[in-house]
C-alpha positions in Angstrom: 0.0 0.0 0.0 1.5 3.6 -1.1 2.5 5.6 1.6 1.0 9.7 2.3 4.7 10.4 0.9 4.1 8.7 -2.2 1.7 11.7 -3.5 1.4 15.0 -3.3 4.4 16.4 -5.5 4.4 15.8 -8.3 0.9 15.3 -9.1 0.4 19.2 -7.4 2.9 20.4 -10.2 1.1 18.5 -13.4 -2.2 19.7 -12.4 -0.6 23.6 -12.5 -0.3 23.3 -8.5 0.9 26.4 -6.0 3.3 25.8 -3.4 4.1 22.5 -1.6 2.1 21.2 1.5 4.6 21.4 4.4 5.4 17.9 5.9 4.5 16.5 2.3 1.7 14.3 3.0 -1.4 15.8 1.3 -3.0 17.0 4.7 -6.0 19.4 4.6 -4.0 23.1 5.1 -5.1 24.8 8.1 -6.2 27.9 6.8 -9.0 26.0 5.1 -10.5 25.4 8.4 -11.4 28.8 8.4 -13.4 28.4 5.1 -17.2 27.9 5.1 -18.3 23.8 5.1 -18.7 23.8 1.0 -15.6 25.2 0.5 -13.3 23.5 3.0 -13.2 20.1 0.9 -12.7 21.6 -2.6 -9.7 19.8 -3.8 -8.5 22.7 -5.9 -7.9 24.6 -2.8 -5.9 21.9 -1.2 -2.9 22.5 -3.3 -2.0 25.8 -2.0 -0.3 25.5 1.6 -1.6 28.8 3.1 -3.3 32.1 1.7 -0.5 33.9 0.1 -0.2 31.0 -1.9 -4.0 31.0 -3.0 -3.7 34.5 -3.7 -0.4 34.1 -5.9 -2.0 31.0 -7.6 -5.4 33.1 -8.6 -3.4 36.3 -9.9 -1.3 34.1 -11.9 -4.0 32.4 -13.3 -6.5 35.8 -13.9 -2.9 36.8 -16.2 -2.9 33.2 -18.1 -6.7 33.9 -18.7 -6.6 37.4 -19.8 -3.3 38.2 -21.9 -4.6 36.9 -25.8 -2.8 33.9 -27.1 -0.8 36.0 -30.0 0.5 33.5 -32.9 3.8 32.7 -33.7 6.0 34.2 -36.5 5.0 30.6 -38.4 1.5 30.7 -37.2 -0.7 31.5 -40.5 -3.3 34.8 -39.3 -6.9 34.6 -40.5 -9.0 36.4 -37.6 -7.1 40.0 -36.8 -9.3 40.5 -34.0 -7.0 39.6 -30.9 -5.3 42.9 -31.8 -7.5 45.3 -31.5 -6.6 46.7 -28.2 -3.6 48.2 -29.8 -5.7 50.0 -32.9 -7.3 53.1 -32.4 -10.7 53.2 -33.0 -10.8 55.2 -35.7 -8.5 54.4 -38.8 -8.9 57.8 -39.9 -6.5 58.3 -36.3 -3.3 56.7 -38.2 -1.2 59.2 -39.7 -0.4 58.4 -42.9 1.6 60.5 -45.7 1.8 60.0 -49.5 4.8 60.7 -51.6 4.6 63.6 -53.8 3.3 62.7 -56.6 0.9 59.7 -55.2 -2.7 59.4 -55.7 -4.3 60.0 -51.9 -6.1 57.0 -52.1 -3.1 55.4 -51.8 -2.8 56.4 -48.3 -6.5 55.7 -47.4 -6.4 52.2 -48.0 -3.2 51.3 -46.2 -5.2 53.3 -43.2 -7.9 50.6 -43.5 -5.7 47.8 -43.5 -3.7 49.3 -40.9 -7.2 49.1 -39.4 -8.3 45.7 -40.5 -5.2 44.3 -38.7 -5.0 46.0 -35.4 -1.4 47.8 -36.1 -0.8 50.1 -33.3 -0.1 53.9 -34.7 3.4 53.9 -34.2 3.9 50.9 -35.7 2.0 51.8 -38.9 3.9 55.2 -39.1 7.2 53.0 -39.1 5.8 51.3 -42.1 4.9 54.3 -43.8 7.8 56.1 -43.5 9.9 52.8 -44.7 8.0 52.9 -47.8 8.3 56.9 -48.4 12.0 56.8 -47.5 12.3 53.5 -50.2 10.1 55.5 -52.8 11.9 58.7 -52.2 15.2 57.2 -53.3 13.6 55.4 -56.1 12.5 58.1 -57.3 15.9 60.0 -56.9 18.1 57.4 -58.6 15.7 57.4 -61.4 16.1 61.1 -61.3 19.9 60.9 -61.2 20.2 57.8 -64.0 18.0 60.1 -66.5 19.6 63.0 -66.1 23.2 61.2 -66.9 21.4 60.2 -70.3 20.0 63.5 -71.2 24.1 64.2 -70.5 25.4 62.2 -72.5 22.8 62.7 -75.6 23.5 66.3 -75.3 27.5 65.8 -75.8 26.9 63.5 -77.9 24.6 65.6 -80.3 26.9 68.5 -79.4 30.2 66.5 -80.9 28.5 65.8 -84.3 27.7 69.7 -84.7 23.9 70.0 -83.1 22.4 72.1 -80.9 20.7 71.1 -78.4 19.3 73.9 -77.1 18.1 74.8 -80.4 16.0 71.5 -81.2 14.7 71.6 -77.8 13.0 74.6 -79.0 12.0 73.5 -82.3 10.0 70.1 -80.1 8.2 72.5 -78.0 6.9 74.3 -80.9 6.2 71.3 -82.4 4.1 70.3 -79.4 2.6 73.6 -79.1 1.6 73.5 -82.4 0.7 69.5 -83.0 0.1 68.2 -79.2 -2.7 66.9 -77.4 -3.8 70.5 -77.0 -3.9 70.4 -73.8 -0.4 71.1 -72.3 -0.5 68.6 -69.7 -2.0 66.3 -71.2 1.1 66.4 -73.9 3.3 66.2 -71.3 1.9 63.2 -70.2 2.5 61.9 -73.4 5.7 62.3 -72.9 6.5 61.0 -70.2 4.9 57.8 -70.8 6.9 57.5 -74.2 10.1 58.0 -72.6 9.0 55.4 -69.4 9.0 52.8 -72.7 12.4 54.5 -74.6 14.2 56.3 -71.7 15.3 59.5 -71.8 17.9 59.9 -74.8 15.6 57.6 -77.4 12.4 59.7 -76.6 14.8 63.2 -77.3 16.2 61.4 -80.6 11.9 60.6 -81.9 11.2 64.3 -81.1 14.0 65.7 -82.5 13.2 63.7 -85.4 9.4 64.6 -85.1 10.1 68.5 -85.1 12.3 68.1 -88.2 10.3 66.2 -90.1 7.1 68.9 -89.2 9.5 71.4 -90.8 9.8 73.5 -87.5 13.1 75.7 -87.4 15.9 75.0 -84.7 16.1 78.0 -83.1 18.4 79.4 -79.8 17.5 80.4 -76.5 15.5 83.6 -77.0 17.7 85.3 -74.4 20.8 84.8 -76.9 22.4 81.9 -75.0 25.5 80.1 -76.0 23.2 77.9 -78.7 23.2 78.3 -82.0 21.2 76.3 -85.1 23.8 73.9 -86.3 24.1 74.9 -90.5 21.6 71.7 -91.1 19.3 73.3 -88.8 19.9 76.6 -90.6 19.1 75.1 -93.9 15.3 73.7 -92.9 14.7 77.5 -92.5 13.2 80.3 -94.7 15.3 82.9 -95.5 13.0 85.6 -93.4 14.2 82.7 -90.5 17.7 82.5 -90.7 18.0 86.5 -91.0 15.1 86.9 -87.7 17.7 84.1 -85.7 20.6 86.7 -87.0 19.6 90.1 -86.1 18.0 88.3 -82.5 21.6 86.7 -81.8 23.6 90.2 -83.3 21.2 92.1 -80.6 23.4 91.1 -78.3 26.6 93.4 -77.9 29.0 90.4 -76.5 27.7 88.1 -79.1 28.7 90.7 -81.9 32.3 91.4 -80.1 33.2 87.7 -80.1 31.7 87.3 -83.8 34.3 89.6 -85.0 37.4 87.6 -83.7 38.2 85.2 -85.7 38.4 81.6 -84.3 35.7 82.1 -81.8 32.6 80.0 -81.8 30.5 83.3 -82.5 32.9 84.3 -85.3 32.0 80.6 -87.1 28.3 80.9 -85.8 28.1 84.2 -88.2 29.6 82.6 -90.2 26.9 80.1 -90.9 24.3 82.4 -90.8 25.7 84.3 -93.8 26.4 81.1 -95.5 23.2 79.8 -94.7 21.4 83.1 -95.9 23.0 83.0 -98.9 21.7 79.3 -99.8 18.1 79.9 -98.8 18.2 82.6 -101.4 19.4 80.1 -103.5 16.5 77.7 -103.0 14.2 80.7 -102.9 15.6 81.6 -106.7 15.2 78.0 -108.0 12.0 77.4 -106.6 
């Protein structure tokens, strides 16, 4: 037969016991003699040697009972609910900001996921700003890569005699003239060609574009350091070539450096007259 020694322990443990009976032997605790008739032979309260230990059994099992079972980082989510203590109760409350340039509605649906899955507002703005710090330098490098094309187009283009400045001007009349008619609307246009051709291929089509419309390449209208290359010269009427003349000779620096040999203004004149001198030319033959 099994002693009074032989239980207690271990048994006390398994079944999420308190603290051990002193002596060991599964006695009734004295303190229980205190306890109204139906209470004094409730088993449960056996386990716990004297009152602090009841009272350190019952808190610890209140905090078992009320802190939510959260899943585990393998644990597949399906019901967000057990976080809702840390949304707010609004999810117009979560502070979201859009990226220049992105549709707001962008914002208001991560709010209502934010929402849907209880994510407390700090930890929502962490995600947002990860995501507008990532875009931001997206955004920046694409910036950066495009403008090293547009660079190297324009040396390019600027080696084999063009002006760059001066078929820039003859695309925006071209646009002006043959867009979308609405100005944004043509710039849109743009910009979607050149997400398909990047930026040096969409310059090389409109170049070509403007040309083949016949619109002159003329310079900067505040009589830059552009000037119409002599093919450029030669799309133009004579009334054309003169205007670009007399607009660049306005210019008292321009007309100093045009009469010293060897400068680029000297061989800019240069063209001009030359050029002059041909469209009367064509004028006469046709």
């Amino acid at each position: 037969m099994m002693s009074d020694e032989a239980g207690g322990g271990a048994a006390a443990e398994i079944a999420g016991g308190g603290a051990e009976q002193p002596g060991g032997g599964g006695a009734t605790p004295e303190w229980l003699g205190r306890l109204p008739d139906d209470l004094k032979g409730d088993v449960n309260l056996t386990r716990y040697a004297d009152v602090e230990a009841l009272a350190r059994g019952h808190l610890e099992a209140r905090s078992k009972l009320g802190a939510p079972k959260l899943p585990t980082a393998d644990t597949a989510i399906d019901n967000f609910e057990m976080f809702h203590a840390a949304r707010p109760a609004d999810a117009a409350a979560y502070e979201i900001s859009v990226p220049d340039g992105y549709d707001a509605q962008f914002g208001d649906g991560f709010r209502a996921l934010a929402h849907e899955i209880g994510l407390h507002p700090s930890q929502a703005k962490k995600i947002v700003d990860f995501n507008n710090s990532a875009v931001a330098g997206q955004l920046q490098a694409a910036q950066d890569a495009a403008k090293a094309e547009v660079d190297s187009f324009k040396t390019e283009l600027t080696s084999k005699g063009g002006d760059y400045q001066a078929q820039l001007n003859s695309v925006t009349a071209m646009l002006e003239k043959h867009g979308l008619g609405d100005p944004d609307e043509t710039m849109k246009a743009v910009e979607g060609i050149e997400a398909q051709l990047g930026a040096s291929r969409t310059l090389k089509l409109l170049f070509g574009l403007a040309q083949g419309f016949g619109e002159p390449a003329t310079p900067p209208a505040d009589g830059g350091s552009g000037a119409p290359s002599p093919a450029n010269l030669d799309s133009m009427t004579i009334d054309q070539v003169r205007a670009v003349r007399q607009e660049k000779m306005a210019n008292p620096e321009w007309v100093k450096k045009a009469n010293t040999a060897g400068t680029q203004e000297n061989r800019e004149y240069n063209n001009f007259i030359a050029a002059e001198a041909r469209a009367v030319e064509r004028a006469r033959r046709g």
